[in-house]
VEXDREN-2710 file (C-alpha; in Angstrom, 1 decimal):
% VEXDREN-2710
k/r/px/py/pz
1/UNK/0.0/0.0/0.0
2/UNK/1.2/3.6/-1.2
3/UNK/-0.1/6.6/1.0
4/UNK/-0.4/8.5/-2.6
5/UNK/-0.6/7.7/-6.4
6/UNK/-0.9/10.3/-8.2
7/UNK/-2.4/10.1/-11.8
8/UNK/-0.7/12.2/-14.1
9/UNK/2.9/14.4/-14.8
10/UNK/1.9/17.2/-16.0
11/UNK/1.7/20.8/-14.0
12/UNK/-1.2/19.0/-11.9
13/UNK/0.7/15.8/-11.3
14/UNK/4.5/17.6/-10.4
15/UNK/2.5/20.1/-8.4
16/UNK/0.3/17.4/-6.3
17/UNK/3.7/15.4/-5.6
18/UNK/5.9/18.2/-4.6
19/UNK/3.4/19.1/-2.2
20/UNK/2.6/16.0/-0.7
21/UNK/5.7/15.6/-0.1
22/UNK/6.3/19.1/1.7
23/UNK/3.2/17.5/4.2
24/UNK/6.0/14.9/5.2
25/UNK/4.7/11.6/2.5
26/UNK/7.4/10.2/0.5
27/UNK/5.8/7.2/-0.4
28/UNK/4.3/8.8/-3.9
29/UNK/3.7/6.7/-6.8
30/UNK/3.1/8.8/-9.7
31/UNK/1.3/7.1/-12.8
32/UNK/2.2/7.8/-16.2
33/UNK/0.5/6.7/-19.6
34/UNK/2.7/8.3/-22.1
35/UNK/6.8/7.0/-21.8
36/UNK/8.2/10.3/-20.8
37/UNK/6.3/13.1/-18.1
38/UNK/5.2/16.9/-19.7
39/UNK/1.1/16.2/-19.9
40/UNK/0.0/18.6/-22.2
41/UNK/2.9/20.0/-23.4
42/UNK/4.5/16.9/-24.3
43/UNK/1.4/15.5/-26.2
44/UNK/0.8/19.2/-27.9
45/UNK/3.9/19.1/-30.3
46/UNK/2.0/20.8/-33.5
47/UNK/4.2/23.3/-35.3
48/UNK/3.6/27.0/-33.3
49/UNK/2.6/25.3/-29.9
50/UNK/3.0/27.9/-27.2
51/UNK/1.6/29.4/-24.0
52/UNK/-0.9/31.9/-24.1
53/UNK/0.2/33.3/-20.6
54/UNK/3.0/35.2/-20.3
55/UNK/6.6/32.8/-19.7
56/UNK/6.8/34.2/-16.0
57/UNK/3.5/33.5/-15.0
58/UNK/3.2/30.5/-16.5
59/UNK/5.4/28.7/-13.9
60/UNK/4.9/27.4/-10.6
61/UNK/6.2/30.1/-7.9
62/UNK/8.4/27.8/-5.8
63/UNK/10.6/27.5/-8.6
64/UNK/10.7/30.6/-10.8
65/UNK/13.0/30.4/-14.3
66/UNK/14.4/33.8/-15.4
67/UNK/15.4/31.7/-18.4
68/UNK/12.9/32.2/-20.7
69/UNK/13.7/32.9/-24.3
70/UNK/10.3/35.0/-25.4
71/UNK/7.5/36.8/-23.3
72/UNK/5.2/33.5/-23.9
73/UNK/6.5/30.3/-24.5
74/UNK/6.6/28.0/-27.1
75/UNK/6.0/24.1/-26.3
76/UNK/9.5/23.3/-26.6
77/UNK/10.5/25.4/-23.7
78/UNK/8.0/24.3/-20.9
79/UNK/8.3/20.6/-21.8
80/UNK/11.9/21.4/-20.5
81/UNK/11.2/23.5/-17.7
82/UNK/8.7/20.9/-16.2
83/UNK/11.6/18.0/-17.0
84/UNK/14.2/20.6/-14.7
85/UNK/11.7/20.9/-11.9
86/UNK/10.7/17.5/-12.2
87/UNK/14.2/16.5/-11.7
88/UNK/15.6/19.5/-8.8
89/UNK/12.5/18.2/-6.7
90/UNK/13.3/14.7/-6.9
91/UNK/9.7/13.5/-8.0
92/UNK/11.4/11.8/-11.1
93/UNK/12.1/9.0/-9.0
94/UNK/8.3/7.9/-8.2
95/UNK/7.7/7.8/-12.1
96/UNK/6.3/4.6/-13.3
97/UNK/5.8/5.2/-17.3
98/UNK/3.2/3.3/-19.6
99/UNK/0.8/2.6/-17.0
100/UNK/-1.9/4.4/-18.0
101/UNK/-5.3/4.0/-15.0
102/UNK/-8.1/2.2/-16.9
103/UNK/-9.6/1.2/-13.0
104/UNK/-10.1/2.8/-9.4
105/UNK/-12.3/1.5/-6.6
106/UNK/-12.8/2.7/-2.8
107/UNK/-13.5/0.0/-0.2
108/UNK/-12.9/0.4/3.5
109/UNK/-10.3/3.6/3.6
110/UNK/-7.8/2.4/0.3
111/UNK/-8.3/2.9/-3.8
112/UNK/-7.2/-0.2/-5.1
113/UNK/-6.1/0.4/-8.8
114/UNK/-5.6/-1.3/-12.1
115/UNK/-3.8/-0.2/-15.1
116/UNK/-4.2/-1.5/-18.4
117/UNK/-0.7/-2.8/-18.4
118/UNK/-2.1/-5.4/-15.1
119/UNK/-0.5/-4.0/-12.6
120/UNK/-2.0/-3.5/-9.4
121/UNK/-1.7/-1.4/-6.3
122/UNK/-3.5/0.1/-3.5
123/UNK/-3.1/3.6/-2.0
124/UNK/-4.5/5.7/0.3
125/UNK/-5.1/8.8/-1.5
126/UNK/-5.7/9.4/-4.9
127/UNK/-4.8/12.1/-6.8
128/UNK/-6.4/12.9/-10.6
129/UNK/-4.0/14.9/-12.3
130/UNK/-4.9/14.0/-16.0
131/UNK/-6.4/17.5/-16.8
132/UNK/-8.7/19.2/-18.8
133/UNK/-7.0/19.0/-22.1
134/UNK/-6.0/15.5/-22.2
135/UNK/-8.3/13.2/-23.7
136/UNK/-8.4/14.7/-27.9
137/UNK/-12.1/15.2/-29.6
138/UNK/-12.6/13.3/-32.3
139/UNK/-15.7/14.4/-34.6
140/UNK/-18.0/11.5/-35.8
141/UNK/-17.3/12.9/-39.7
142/UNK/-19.1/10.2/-42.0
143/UNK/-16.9/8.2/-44.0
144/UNK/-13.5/9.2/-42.0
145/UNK/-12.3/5.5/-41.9
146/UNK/-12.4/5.8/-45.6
147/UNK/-9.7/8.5/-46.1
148/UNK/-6.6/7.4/-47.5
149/UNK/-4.3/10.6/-46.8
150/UNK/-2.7/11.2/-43.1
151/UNK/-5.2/12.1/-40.6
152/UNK/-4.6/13.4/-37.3
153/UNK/-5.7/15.5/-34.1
154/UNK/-3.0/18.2/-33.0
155/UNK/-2.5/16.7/-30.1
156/UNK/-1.2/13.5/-32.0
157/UNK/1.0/15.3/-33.9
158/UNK/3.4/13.1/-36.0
159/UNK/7.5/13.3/-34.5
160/UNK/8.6/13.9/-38.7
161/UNK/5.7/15.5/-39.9
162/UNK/7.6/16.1/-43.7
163/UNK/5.7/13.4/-45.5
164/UNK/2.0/14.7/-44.3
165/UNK/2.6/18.6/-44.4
166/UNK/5.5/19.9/-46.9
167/UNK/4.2/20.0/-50.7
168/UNK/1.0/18.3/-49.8
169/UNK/-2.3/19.7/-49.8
170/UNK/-3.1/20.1/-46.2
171/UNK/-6.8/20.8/-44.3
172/UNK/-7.7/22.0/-41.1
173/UNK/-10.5/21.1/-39.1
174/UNK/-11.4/23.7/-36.6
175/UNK/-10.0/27.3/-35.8
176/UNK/-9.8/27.2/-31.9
177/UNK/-6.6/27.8/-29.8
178/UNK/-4.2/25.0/-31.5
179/UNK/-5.3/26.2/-35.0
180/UNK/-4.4/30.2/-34.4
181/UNK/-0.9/28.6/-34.2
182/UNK/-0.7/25.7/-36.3
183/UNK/-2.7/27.7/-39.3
184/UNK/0.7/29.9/-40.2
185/UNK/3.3/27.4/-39.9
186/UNK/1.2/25.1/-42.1
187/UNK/0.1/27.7/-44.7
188/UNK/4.1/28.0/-45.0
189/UNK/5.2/24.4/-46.0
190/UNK/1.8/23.1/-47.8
191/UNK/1.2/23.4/-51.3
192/UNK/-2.3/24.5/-50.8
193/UNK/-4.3/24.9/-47.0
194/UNK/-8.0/24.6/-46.5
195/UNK/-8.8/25.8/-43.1
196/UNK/-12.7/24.7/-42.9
197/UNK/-14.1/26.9/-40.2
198/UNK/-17.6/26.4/-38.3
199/UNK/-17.1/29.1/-35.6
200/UNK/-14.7/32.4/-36.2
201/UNK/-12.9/33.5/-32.7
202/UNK/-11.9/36.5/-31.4
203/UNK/-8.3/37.2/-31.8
204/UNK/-6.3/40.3/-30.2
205/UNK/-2.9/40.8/-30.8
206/UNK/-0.3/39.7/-28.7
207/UNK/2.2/41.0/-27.2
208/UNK/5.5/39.0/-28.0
209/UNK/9.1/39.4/-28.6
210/UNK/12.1/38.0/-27.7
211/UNK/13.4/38.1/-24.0
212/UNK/17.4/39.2/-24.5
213/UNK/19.9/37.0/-22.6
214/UNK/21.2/40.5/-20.9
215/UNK/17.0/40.4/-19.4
216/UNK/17.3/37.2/-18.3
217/UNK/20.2/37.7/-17.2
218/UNK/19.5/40.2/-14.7
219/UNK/15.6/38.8/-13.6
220/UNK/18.2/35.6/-12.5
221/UNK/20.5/37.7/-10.5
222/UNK/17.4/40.3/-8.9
223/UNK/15.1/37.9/-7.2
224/UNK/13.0/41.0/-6.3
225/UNK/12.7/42.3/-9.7
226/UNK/11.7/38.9/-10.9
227/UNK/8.9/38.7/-8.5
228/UNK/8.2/42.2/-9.1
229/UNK/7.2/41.3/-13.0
230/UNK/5.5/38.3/-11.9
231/UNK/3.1/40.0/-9.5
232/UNK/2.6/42.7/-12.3
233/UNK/1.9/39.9/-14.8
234/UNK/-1.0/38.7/-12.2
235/UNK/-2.4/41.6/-11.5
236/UNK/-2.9/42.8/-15.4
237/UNK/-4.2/39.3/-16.1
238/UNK/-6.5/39.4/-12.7
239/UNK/-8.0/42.7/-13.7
240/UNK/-9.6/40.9/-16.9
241/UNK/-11.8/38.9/-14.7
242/UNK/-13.9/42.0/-14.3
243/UNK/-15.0/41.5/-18.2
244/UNK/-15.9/38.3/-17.8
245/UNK/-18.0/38.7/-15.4
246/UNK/-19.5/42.3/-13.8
247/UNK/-18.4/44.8/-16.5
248/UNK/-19.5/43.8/-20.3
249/UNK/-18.0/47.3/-21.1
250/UNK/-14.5/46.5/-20.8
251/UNK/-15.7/43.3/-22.9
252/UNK/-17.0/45.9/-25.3
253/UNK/-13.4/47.9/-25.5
254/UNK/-11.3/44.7/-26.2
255/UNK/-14.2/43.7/-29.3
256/UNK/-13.1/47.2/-30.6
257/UNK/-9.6/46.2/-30.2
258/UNK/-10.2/42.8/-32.1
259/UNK/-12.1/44.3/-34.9
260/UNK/-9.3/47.0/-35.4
261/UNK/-6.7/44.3/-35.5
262/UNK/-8.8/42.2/-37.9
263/UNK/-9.1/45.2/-40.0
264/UNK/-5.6/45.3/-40.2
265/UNK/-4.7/42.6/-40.9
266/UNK/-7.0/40.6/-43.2
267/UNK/-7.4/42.7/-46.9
268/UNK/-10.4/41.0/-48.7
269/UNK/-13.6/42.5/-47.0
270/UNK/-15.7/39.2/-47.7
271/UNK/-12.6/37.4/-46.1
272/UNK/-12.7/40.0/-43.1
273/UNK/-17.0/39.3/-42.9
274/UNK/-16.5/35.3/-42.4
275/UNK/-13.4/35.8/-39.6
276/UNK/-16.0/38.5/-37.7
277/UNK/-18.0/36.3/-34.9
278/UNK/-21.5/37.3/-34.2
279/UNK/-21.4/36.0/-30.3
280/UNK/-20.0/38.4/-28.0
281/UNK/-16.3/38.5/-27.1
282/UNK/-15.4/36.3/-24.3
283/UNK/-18.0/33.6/-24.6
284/UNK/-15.5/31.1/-26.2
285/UNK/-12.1/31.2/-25.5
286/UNK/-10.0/34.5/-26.9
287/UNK/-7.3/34.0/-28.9
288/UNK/-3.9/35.7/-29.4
289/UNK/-2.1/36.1/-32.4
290/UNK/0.0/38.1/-34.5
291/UNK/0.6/35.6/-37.7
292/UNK/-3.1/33.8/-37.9
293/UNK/-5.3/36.6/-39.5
294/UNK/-2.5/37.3/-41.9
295/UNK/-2.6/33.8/-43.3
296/UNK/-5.5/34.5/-45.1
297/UNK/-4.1/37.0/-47.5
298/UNK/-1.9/33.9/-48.8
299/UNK/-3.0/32.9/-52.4
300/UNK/-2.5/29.3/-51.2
301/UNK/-5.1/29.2/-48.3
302/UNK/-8.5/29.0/-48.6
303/UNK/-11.4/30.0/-46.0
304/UNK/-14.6/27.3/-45.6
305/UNK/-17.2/28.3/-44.1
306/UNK/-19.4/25.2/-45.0
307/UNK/-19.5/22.4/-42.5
308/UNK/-18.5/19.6/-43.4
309/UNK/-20.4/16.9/-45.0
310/UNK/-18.6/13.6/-45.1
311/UNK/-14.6/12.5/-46.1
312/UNK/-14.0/10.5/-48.9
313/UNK/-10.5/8.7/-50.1
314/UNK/-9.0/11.7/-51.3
315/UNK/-11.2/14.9/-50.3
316/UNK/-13.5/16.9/-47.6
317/UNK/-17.0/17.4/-49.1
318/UNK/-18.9/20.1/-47.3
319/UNK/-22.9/21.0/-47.2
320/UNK/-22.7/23.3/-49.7
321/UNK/-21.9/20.5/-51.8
322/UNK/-18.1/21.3/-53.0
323/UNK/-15.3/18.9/-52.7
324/UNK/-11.7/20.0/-51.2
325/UNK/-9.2/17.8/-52.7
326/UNK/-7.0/16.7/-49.5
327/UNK/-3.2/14.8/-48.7
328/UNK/-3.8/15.3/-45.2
329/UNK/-6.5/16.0/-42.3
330/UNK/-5.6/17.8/-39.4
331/UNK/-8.2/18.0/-36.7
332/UNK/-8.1/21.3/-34.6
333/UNK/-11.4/19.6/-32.9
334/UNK/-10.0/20.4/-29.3
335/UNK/-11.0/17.7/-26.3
336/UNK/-13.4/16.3/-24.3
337/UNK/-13.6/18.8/-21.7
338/UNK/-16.9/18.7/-20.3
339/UNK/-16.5/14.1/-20.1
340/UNK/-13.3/13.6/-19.2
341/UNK/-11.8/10.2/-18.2
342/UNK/-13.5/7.9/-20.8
343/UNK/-11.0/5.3/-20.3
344/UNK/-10.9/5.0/-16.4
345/UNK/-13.8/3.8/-14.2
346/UNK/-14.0/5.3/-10.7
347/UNK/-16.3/3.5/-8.3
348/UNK/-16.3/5.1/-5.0
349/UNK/-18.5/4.6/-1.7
350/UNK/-21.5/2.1/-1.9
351/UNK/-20.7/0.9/-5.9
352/UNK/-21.5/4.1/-7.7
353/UNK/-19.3/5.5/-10.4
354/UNK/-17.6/8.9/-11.1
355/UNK/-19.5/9.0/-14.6
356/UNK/-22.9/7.9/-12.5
357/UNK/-22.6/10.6/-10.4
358/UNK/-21.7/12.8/-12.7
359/UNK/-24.4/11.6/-15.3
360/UNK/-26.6/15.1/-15.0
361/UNK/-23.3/16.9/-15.2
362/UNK/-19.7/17.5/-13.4
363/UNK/-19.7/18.9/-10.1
364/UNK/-17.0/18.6/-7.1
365/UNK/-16.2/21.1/-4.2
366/UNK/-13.7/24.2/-5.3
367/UNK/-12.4/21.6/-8.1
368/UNK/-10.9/19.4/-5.6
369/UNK/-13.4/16.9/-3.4
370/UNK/-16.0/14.9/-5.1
371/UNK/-19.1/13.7/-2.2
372/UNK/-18.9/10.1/-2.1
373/UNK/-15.5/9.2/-3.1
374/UNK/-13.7/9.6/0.2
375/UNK/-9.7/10.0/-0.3
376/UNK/-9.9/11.0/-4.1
377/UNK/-9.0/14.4/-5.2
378/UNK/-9.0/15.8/-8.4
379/UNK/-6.6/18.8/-10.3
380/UNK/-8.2/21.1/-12.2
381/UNK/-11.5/19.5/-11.7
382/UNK/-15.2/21.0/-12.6
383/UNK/-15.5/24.6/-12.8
384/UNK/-12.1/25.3/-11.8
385/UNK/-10.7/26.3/-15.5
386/UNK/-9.4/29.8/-15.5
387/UNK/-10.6/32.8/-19.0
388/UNK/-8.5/35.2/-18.0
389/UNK/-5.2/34.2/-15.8
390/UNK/-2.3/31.3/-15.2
391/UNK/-3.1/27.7/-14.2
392/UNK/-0.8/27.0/-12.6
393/UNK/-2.3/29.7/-10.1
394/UNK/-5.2/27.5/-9.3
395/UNK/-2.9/24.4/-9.9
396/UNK/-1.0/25.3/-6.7
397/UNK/-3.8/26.2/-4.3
398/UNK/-5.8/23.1/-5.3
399/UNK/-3.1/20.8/-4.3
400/UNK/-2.5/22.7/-0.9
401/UNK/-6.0/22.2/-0.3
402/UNK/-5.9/18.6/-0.7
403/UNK/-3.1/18.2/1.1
404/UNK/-4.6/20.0/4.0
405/UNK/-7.8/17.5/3.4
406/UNK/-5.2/14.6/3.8
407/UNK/-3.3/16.1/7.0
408/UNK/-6.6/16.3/8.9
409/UNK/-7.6/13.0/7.7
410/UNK/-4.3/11.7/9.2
411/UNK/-3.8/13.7/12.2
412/UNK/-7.4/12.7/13.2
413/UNK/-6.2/9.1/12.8
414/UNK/-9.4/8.9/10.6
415/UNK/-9.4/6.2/7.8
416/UNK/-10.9/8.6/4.7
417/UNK/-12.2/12.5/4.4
418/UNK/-14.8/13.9/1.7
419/UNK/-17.1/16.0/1.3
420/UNK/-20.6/16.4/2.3
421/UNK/-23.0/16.4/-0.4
422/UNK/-24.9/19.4/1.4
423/UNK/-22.1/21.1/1.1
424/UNK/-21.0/20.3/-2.7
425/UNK/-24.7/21.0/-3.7
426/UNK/-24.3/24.0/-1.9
427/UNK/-21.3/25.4/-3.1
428/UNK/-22.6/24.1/-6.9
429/UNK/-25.4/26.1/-6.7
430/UNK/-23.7/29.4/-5.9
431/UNK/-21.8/28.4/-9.2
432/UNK/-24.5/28.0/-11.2
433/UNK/-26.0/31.2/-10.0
434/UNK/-22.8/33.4/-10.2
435/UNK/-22.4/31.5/-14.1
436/UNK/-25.7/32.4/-14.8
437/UNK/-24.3/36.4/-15.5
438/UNK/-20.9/36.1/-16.9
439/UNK/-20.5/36.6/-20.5
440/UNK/-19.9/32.7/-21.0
441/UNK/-23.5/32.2/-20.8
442/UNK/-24.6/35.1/-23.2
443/UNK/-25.6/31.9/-26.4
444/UNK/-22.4/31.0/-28.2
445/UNK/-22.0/27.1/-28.1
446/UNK/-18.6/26.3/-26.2
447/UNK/-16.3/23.9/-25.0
448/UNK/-17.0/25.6/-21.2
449/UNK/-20.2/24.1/-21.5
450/UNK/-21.7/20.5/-21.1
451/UNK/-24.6/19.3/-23.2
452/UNK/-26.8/20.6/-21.0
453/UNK/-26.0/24.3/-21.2
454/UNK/-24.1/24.3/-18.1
455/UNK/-20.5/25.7/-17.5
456/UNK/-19.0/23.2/-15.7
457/UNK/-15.7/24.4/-16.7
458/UNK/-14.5/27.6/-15.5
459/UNK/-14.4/29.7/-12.2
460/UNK/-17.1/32.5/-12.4
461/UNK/-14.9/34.5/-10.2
462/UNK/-11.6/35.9/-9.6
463/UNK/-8.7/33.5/-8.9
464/UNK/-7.9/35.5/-5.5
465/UNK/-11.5/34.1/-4.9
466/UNK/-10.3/30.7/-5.3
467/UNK/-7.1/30.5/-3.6
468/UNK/-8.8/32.6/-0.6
469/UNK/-11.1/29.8/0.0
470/UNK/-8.4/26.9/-0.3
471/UNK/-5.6/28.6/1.4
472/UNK/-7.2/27.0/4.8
473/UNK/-9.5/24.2/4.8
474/UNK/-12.9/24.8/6.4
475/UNK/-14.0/21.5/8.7
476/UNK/-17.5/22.3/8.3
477/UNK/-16.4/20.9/4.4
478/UNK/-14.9/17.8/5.3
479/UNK/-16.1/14.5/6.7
480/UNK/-14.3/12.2/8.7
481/UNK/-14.5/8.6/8.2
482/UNK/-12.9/7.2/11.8
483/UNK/-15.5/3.9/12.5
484/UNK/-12.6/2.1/11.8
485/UNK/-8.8/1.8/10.4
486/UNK/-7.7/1.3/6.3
487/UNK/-7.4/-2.3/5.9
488/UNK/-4.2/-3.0/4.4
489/UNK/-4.2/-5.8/2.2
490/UNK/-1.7/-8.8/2.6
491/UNK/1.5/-8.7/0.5
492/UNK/2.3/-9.2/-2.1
493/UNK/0.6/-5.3/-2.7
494/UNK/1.5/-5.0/-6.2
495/UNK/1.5/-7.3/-9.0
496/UNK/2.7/-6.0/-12.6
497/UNK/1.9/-8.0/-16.0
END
């Protein structure tokens, strides 16, 4: 028996263990689908991948990197960073690669656990790190198995992607986050680019350039000045919150902003019409770019607007009833958000399962605690997601809260904690009524939204919000499970195929 597995090595995963074991645990197990750690930015390896949140903010604040080569980061450059802090906080070492969770069950105090390599092991606390962006959406198109070209989400992007992109003719599925950067670098090395569009977003410039090594240089050596950036980094991102949610007028300025820049940089008027979304800013995700818009004034990239139809062996037929000879499919189709953890079953307290209970919808307490599955805690869980700030933020004070959660548990000598379902139902319901007037429930269809309407992803409040109510756990949101002590199973604890 393990006191912790943690699922997961991404920001969430690193984060969870590092914690723990500040709270004095060392026996971690950290489980690992994929062969090397990263999460999301190991899996997202699409030509333009970067961070949409400035480098110095998009870090964790117990180990702060000066060394950042622009003001937001491309892919390459936090897949390191997370491998460096991986490594200086020694949680490398608890890594167990390819075993990818496909089973959790909760009996008497312990998760016992089954991956789909066999093995199997039991724990005491469980911690879901697999986050929000893991698991890729895959559109039911009709006749998709029948295409003979390369086809492939961005998140499965090819290691030599020559063959499928250079000289070929290329076509994008979506225009969301992944596309805004993939869309340029394509347009660049295909012989012709079809970007099929259902939904145009809002796009604002953004403000990057290259941090100097003289910069870094001297953020490395000045601590204070460092910190000093990163706190005004926050606070400029925090301030956004207010358009999100009490003041659509600031909303209003930034649409100005995006039309401006749209103006600028798009020349065909008809071209400029079809990239203009009729929802109001904010209600999907906004986009930065400086290189996307422009793309369109190539003579080698055309604009759909037509959904699509069906695939065939060589082409993407639309409703409008044209047909888009293709080489390769990419699919900017983002990820299943909203129902995660299709693969893994979670049965917790009296036989009822995570996707059961969260049949009519996703709910949990501040992200964290899910009523009736006593010693699991989630990362980034339901309506935790941030619109306008870092992460990594909320990543950190979610995994002090559980760690508090787990410290009561053990100081009490208790065998599990969880929380009440009066007071998840409680807490949802606030959400739902503090959803109810932010601009992400003004109509547009998003991925912040489940198929019943509801935003189950994001935090309808500022992230001070957030971390003010984890920073100290709250008994009244806890139960205590002390009837009796965790059975530990006999040895041998773990068996591996």
């Amino acid at each position: 028996m393990h006191e912790a597995v943690v699922v997961g090595t991404g920001f969430g995963g690193l984060a969870a263990a590092i914690e723990l074991q500040r709270n004095g645990i060392s026996d971690i197990v950290l489980l690992e689908k994929a062969d090397a750690l990263g999460g999301t930015w190991r899996d997202n390896r699409y030509p333009g991948c970067a961070c949409d949140i400035p480098s110095h903010l998009y870090s964790f604040s117990f180990a702060p990197s000066a060394r950042w080569s622009r003001a937001y980061a491309e892919q390459p450059e936090i897949w390191d960073y997370l491998r460096r802090v991986a490594d200086e906080f020694r949680v490398s070492q608890w890594i167990r690669y390819g075993e990818e969770l496909v089973e959790a069950t909760y009996d008497a105090g312990l998760w016992h656990l089954c991956t789909a390599r066999g093995t199997r092991l039991s724990t005491r606390s469980l911690v879901l790190a697999t986050g929000a962006l893991s698991e890729p959406f895959v559109p039911a198109l009709p006749g998709l198995e029948s295409f003979r070209g390369n086809v492939f989400h961005t998140a499965q992007w090819p290691d030599d992607d020559t063959a499928a992109i250079d000289g070929r003719r290329v076509a994008v599925l979506g225009t969301g986050a992944s596309a805004v950067q993939a869309v340029p670098q394509i347009a660049q090395r295909a012989e012709h680019l079809t970007v099929l569009q259902r939904t145009p977003s809002w796009i604002i410039p953004k403000g990057d350039r290259e941090i100097t090594s003289d910069e870094q240089e001297r953020l490395e050596r000045k601590p204070w000045l460092y910190r000093l950036v990163r706190a005004g980094l926050y606070w400029r991102n925090e301030s956004r919150v207010l358009a999100f949610t009490t003041a659509p007028s600031v909303m209003r300025l930034l649409e100005l902003m995006a039309r401006r820049h749209l103006r600028r940089q798009v020349d065909d008027p008809a071209t400029r019409r079809a990239l203009t979304p009729t929802y109001r800013m904010g209600c999907k995700r906004i986009l930065i770019s400086n290189d996307y818009l422009p793309t369109f004034n190539r003579p080698n990239v055309d604009l759909v607007t037509s959904p699509v139809a069906a695939v065939e062996a060589g082409a993407v037929v639309t409703a409008d009833g044209r047909r888009h000879p293709v080489d390769t499919l990419v699919l900017s189709t983002g990820f299943k958000v909203t129902e995660p953890h299709d693969q893994l079953t979670v049965t917790g307290a009296g036989g009822r399962t995570l996707r059961e209970a969260w049949s009519a919808g996703m709910q949990a307490h501040l992200g964290v605690t899910v009523a009736g599955f006593p010693n699991l805690f989630l990362v980034v869980g339901p309506n935790s997601g941030l619109g306008h700030n870092s992460m990594v933020f909320v990543i950190e004070a979610q995994t002090r809260y559980l760690a508090q959660c787990i410290r009561m548990r053990d100081e009490a000598g208790a065998r599990s904690v969880s929380v009440p379902q009066r007071v998840q139902d409680t807490f949802n319901a606030e959400l739902e009524r503090r959803s109810k007037h932010t601009v992400w429930a003004s109509g547009c269809r998003s991925w912040y939204l489940d198929r019943f309407g509801n935003n189950r992803t994001l935090w309808p409040s500022s992230s001070v919000s957030l971390w003010r109510r984890t920073r100290r756990l709250d008994p009244a949101h806890v139960q205590l499970d002390v009837d009796e002590p965790a059975r530990v199973p006999s040895p041998p604890q773990e068996v591996s195929a």
